[in-house]
C-alpha positions, -999 to +999 in steps of 0.1 A: +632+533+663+617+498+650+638+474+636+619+477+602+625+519+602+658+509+611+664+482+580+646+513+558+670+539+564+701+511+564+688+499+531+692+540+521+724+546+536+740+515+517+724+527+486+734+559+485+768+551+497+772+524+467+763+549+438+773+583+453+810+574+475+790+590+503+767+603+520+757+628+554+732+636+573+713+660+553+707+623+525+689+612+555+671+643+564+656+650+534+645+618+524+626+604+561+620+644+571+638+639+602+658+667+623+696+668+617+703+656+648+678+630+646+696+621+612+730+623+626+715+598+652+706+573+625+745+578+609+758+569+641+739+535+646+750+525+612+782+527+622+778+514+655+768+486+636+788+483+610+822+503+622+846+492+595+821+506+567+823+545+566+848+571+575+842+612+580+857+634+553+864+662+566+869+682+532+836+670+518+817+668+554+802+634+547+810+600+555+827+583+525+826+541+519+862+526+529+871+496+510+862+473+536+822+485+524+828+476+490+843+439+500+813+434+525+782+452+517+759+442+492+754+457+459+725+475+459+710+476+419+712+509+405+676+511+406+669+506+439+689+538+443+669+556+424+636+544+438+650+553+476+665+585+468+631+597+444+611+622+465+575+612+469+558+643+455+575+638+428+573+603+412+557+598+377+561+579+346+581+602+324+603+626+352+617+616+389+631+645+410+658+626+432+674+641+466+707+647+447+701+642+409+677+644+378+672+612+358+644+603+334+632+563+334+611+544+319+617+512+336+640+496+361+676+488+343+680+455+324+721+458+328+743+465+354+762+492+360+796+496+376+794+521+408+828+535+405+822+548+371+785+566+380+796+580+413+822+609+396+794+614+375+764+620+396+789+634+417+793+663+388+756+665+383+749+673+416+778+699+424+777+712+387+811+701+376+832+695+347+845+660+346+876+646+323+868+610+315+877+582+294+851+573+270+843+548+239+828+549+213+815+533+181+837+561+160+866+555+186+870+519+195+899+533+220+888+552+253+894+585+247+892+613+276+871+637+272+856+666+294+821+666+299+794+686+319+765+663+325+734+679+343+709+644+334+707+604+337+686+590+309+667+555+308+658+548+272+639+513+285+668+492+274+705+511+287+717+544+307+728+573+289+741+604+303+735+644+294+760+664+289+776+692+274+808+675+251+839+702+250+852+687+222+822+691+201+809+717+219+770+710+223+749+686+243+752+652+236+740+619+253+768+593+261+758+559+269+766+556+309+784+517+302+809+529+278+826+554+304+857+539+317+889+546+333+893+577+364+876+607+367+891+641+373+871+667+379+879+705+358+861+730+382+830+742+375+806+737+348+800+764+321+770+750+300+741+741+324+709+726+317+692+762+314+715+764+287+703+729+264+682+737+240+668+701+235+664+695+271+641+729+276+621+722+244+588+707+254+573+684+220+542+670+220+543+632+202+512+625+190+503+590+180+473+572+164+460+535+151+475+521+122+453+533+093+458+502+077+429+484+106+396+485+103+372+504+125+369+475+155+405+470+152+414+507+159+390+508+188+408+478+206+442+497+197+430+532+213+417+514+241+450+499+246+469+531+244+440+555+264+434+570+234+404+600+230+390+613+199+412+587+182+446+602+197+469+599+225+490+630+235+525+621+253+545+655+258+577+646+262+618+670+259+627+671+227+658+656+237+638+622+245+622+620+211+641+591+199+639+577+231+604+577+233+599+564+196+623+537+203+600+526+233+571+529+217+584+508+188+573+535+162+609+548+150+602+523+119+575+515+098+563+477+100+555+458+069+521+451+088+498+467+108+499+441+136+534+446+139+525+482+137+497+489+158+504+527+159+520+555+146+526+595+142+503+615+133+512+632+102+514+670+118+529+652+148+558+635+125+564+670+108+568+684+147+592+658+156+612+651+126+641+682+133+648+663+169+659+629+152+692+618+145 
């Protein structure tokens, strides 16, 4: 193996091994569509190389970071991660199928994001568990624990938010990834998948057009902008992601201007979308 391939798949083991605790031979498999053994081969020059940084669970069958990784290695950005571990058939702008977990982005991540609190969470995504974890909140300015079944990572553009199921309110909810703190316990198996989220099945069509308020020339440069036919530009989107979406698109208000403004809902489009805001 090249020393590039081999700085590839090292760059993927740390990554994986930062956000997810650890990782096996099946990570490596699936993402370079090698053999197990040639994966297992891979494992063991990474440790060859760096013998102090992984040990073999035996429980979970997959090498977990010791603390002597986390005191050495370098932090890999949450979005790396999610670049290396997206499978290539499957990248697009609105939904990224990763080896292990589904998470929506728009963009790569303008914060950072503490490892030990996302790996007992993608951690519950991927096996389907309920987790018990402390959590804050605008309502509760004191962490709180709470048991949540998340089955989704959101990127709204600006922060991470999480999908889950809330017990204590029981229904979905998204919880904003940075405001999870304290440790994680995991409460067996999940009950309320993502089959079972309304919001999150519900396909919606947001339909957006030029400000009215432009003239004729003016509205053509704004639908060229926006790739815009017949005057329109269809973005189908989960209901769930609505707000998201508007947010991003800087349409969940109504500008004083139509510079500021550039474009809007349709009106059928805003009656379509209106039951999915807060």
């Amino acid at each position: 193996m090249s020393k590039e391939n081999n700085k590839v798949r090292f760059d993927f083991i740390e990554s994986v091994v930062w956000w997810e605790g650890q990782i096996n031979a099946t990570h490596l498999a699936n993402k370079f569509q090698l053999s197990r053994q040639a994966a297992s081969s891979v494992l063991q020059q990474y440790r060859d190389k760096y013998p102090f940084y992984l040990r073999y669970n035996q429980s979970s069958k997959a090498f977990i970071a010791t603390d002597d990784f986390y005191h050495l290695a370098q932090l890999t950005p949450f979005s790396n991660y999610l670049t290396l571990t997206t499978e290539p058939h499957q990248k697009s702008a609105n939904c990224q199928q990763h080896a292990n977990v589904f998470a929506f982005e728009v963009e790569a991540p303008l914060r950072n994001i503490n490892p030990i609190q996302v790996q007992p969470i993608l951690r519950a995504i991927r096996e389907k568990l309920a987790i018990d974890i402390g959590y804050i909140s605008l309502s509760s300015p004191d962490y709180l624990d709470r048991i949540i079944q998340p089955h989704a990572m959101i990127f709204d553009g600006l922060r991470w938010h999480v999908r889950a199921y809330c017990n204590k309110n029981s229904q979905f909810r998204d919880f904003t990834l940075s405001r999870f703190n304290g440790e994680a316990t995991f409460e067996g198996k999940a009950t309320h998948l993502a089959e079972q989220d309304d919001k999150w099945q519900t396909m919606v069509d947001v339909v957006i057009e030029a400000d009215p308020r432009f003239n004729d020339q003016q509205k053509r440069i704004i639908e060229q902008d926006f790739q815009m036919e017949n005057g329109q530009k269809t973005i189908t989107t989960r209901a769930a992601l609505v707000n998201y979406l508007l947010r991003r698109l800087h349409i969940d208000s109504y500008k004083n201007t139509p510079e500021e403004q550039q474009i809007v809902l349709t009106s059928d489009s805003r009656k379509c979308v209106t039951p999915y805001l807060p």
